[in-house]
N, C-alpha and C positions, 0 to 999 in steps of 0.2 A: 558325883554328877552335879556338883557345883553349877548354878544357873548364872547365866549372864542378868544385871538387872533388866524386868520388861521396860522400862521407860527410853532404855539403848533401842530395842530391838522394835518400837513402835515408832521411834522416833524417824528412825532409821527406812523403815518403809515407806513412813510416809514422805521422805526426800528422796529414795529413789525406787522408786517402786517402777517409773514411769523409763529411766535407766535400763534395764536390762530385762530380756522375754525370756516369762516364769518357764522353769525348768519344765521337761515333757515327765506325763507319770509315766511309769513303765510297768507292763511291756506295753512301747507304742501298738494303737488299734487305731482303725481305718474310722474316720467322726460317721457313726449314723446317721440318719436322716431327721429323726429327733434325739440330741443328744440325753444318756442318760443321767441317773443323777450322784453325784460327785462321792467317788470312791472311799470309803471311810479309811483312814489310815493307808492313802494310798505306799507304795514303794517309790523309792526315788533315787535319784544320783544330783548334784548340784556341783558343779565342778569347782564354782571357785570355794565352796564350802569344804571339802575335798583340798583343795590347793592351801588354803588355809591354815587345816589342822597335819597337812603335809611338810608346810613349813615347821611347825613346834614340834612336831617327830623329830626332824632332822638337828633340832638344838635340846630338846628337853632330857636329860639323864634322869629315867624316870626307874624309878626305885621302891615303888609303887608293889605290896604286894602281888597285885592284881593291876599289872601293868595298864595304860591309858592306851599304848600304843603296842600294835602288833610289833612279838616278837623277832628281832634280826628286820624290820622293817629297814631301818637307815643304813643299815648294814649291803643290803639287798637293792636299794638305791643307788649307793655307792661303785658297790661293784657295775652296774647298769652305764653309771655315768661316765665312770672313768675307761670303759672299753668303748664307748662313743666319743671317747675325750671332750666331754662336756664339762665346761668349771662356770657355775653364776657368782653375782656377787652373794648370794646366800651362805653357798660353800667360802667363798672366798673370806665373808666375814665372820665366819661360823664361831671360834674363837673369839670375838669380843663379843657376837649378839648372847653366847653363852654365858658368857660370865654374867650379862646384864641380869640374863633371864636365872640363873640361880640365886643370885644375891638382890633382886626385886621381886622376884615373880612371875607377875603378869600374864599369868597362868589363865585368870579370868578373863584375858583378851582373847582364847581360844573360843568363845561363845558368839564372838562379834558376827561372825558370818553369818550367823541363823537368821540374822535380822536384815540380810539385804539379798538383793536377786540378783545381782551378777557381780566379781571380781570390780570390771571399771566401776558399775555404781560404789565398792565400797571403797576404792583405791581414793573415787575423787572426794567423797567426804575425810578420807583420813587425810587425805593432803588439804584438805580446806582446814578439819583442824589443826595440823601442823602451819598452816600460814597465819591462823589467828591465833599463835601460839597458846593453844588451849583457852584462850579466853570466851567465856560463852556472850559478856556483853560487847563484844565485835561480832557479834552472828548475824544481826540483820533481821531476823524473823526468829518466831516465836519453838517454833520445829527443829530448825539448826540450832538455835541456842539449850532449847530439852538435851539434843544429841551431845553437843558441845561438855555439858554441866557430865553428862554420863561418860563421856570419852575421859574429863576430865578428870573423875576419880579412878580411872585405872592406870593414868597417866599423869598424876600429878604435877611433878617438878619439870624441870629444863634439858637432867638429865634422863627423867623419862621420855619427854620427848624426843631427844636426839637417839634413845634407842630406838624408840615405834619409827621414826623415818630411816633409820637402817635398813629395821626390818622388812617395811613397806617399798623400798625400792629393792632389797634382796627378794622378796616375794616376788616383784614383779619381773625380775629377770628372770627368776625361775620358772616362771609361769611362761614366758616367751619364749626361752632356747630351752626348758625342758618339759615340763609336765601338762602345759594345754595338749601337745603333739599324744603324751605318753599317755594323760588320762583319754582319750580318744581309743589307744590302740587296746584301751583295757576295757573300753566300754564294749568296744567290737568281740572281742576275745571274751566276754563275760559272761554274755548277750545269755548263754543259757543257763548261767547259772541264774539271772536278773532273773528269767521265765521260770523257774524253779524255782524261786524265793517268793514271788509274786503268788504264786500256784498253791503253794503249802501255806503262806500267810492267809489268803482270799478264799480260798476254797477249803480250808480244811480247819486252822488254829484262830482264824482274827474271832471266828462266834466263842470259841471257849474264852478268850480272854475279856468279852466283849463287858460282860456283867461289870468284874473289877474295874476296867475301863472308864464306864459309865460313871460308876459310884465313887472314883479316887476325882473325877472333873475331868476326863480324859476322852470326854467323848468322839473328838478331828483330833488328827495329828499327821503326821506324816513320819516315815519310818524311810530314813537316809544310810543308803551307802555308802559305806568310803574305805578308800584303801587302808588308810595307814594306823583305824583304830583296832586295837581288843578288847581283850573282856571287860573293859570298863565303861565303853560309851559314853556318851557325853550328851544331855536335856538339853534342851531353851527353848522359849517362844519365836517361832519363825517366824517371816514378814508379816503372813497374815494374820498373826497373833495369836498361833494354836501352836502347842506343844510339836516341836522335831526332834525325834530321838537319830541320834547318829548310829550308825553299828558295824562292826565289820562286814567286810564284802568277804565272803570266801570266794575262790579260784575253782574251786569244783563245785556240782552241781549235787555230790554225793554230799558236802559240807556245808548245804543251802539251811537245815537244819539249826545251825551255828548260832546264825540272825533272829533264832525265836528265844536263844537263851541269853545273849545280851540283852534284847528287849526286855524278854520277862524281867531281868535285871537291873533295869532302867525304871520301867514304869512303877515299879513298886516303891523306888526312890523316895518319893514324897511320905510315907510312913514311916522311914528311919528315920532321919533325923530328929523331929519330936521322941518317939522312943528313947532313942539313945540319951536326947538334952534332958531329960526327964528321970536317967539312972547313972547319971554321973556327974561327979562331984567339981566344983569351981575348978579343983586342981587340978583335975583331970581335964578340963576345957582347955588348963592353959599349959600343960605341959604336952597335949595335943595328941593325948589317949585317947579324947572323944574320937577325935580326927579318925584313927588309925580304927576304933571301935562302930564306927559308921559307913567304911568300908567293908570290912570282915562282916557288919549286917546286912548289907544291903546284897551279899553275892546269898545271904542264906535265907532271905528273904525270897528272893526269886525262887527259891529253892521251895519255901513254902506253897506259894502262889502255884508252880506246877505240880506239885506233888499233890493240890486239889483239884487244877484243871483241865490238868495234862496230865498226868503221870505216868505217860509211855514215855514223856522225853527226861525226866528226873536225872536216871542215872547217865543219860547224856551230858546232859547241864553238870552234873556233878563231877563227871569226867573232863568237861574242856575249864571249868574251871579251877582244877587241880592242877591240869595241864600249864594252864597260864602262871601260878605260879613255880614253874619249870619243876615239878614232880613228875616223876616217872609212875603211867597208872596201866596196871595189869585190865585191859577188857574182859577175859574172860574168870574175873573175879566172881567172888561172891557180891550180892545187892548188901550185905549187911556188911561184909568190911569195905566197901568202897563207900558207904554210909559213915561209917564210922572214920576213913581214912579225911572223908570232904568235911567232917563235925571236927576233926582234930585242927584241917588247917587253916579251920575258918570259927575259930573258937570263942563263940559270950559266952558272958556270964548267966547263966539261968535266970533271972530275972528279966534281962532284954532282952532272951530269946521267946522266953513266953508271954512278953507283952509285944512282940511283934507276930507271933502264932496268932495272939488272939484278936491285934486290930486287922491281919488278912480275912480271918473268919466272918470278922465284923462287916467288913468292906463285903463279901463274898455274899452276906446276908442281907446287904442291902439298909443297914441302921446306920 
């Protein structure tokens, strides 16, 4: 759950905040007569944030136990586009912007979006820094140049550059002859699953989670759908400088459930990593076992967190996230070997699993 820096996503509001009208919370309601007061963790959809991490599905070869992106997503795309005979420059450049993005990265430019309100707002800041060839003292003001300095370090060199503007006009075709029309026909067609997730979040789960919430600093946020992620979701400070978690949108309403288990899986985020930096060795940082070792925490983490506050949805959560690592899981198993099968493929070492048991406890207690 890798965050974008906040100095991007603050900076970034405050240049286009005034750009593009903040997404509607969902399910839309008719305004009262006196409006009431502001949803906590409302649900959401944000298109071009959506279109965004739409793009990096379509290029990322993500290898990832616990994949970033729903499974057979690009696949599933694909097929879609080429029986409407649809080709962007995105597909068209797919092949070099890929090579860029495995041998750079730039991974952490999937975070960019949280920080602005609409597609155009974020399309004309990236093309303002591409025309000040990343330089932040060509900014003119003191906000572009913060932004500038931050676009800067994900974007470094000349040949970073000319990938980010590949990408940003392959984005933007995409977004014109494919996915504005598509995310539209998916919001329609969703519409009951949206009611459904809204429903189970609001009225039944957001008070159980509400304590740990409070006590990790998670008090607003907002809770984002989007097509093309899985089990891993993706943080960052959104424009108005509160925590958006991203999560899978399921397609049925019977799979609205889904969205409480990446959450939980997200939010508890902030406690792994100190754990883990804390039980593992220089070498280990650098041959990038922590790395691998703060994933496998962070899905059994979640796993903690519901197992005290939920524990009707445990064996759920422990199912879809078996699942995502393409295991095949008996439902009508036993609770103790589908325990045991989720403990085998999400394996610490006893030490980081019991110093992350006991900083949820701690959190849960309110210390």
């Amino acid at each position: 759950m890798r965050v974008v820096p906040r100095v991007l996503s603050l900076a970034a509001a405050t240049l286009v905040c005034a750009l593009g009208a903040p997404a509607q919370v969902l399910p839309a309601q008719s305004a009262p007569a006196q409006a009431p007061a502001p949803l906590r963790w409302p649900v959401r959809t944000l298109d071009h944030v959506d279109l965004w991490l739409h793009a990096f599905a379509l290029l990322d070869s993500d290898s990832s136990a616990v994949p970033i992106y729903r499974r057979g997503y690009r696949d599933s795309l694909t097929v879609i586009k080429n029986r409407r005979n649809i080709l962007t420059a995105l597909d068209g450049n797919r092949e070099v912007l890929q090579r860029g993005l495995a041998r750079r990265g730039y991974l952490d430019a999937q975070f960019l979006a949280f920080g602005f309100n609409s597609w155009d707002g974020m399309r004309a800041v990236l093309e303002r820094f591409l025309q000040l060839d990343g330089d932040p003292r060509r900014a003119g003001d003191r906000e572009l140049s913060q932004l500038m300095a931050g676009l800067n370090g994900l974007f470094p060199s000349a040949a970073d550059r000319e990938w980010l503007r590949l990408f940003v006009a392959g984005v933007q075709d995409e977004y014109v002859r494919f996915f504005r029309a598509e995310h539209a026909t998916q919001l329609r067609s969703r519409a009951a699953t949206i009611t459904a997730i809204d429903s189970l979040w609001q009225q039944v789960y957001r008070a159980r989670f509400e304590r740990f919430l409070n006590n990790t600093g998670q008090r607003q946020g907002d809770v984002l759908l989007t097509l093309s992620l899985g089990g891993e979701g993706r943080t960052g400070p959104g424009a108005a400088g509160r925590p958006m978690v991203a999560v899978s949108w399921p397609e049925q309403t019977a799979d609205a459930v889904e969205v409480l288990y990446v959450l939980a899986h997200e939010i508890t985020g902030s406690l792994v990593g100190p754990v883990v930096a804390d039980n593992v060795t220089p070498a280990q940082q650098r041959s990038g076992e922590a790395a691998r070792l703060v994933s496998l925490a962070q899905v059994r983490t979640g796993a903690m967190l519901l197992a005290r506050v939920a524990p009707e949805l445990l064996a759920g959560y422990q199912r879809y996230y078996l699942a995502q690592t393409g295991r095949a899981v008996k439902r009508d198993g036993s609770g103790e070997a589908l325990t045991a099968a989720f403990d085998a493929a999400f394996t610490l070492p006893g030490v980081i699993a019991e110093a992350l048991a006991r900083q949820v406890d701690i959190v849960l207690a309110g210390i």
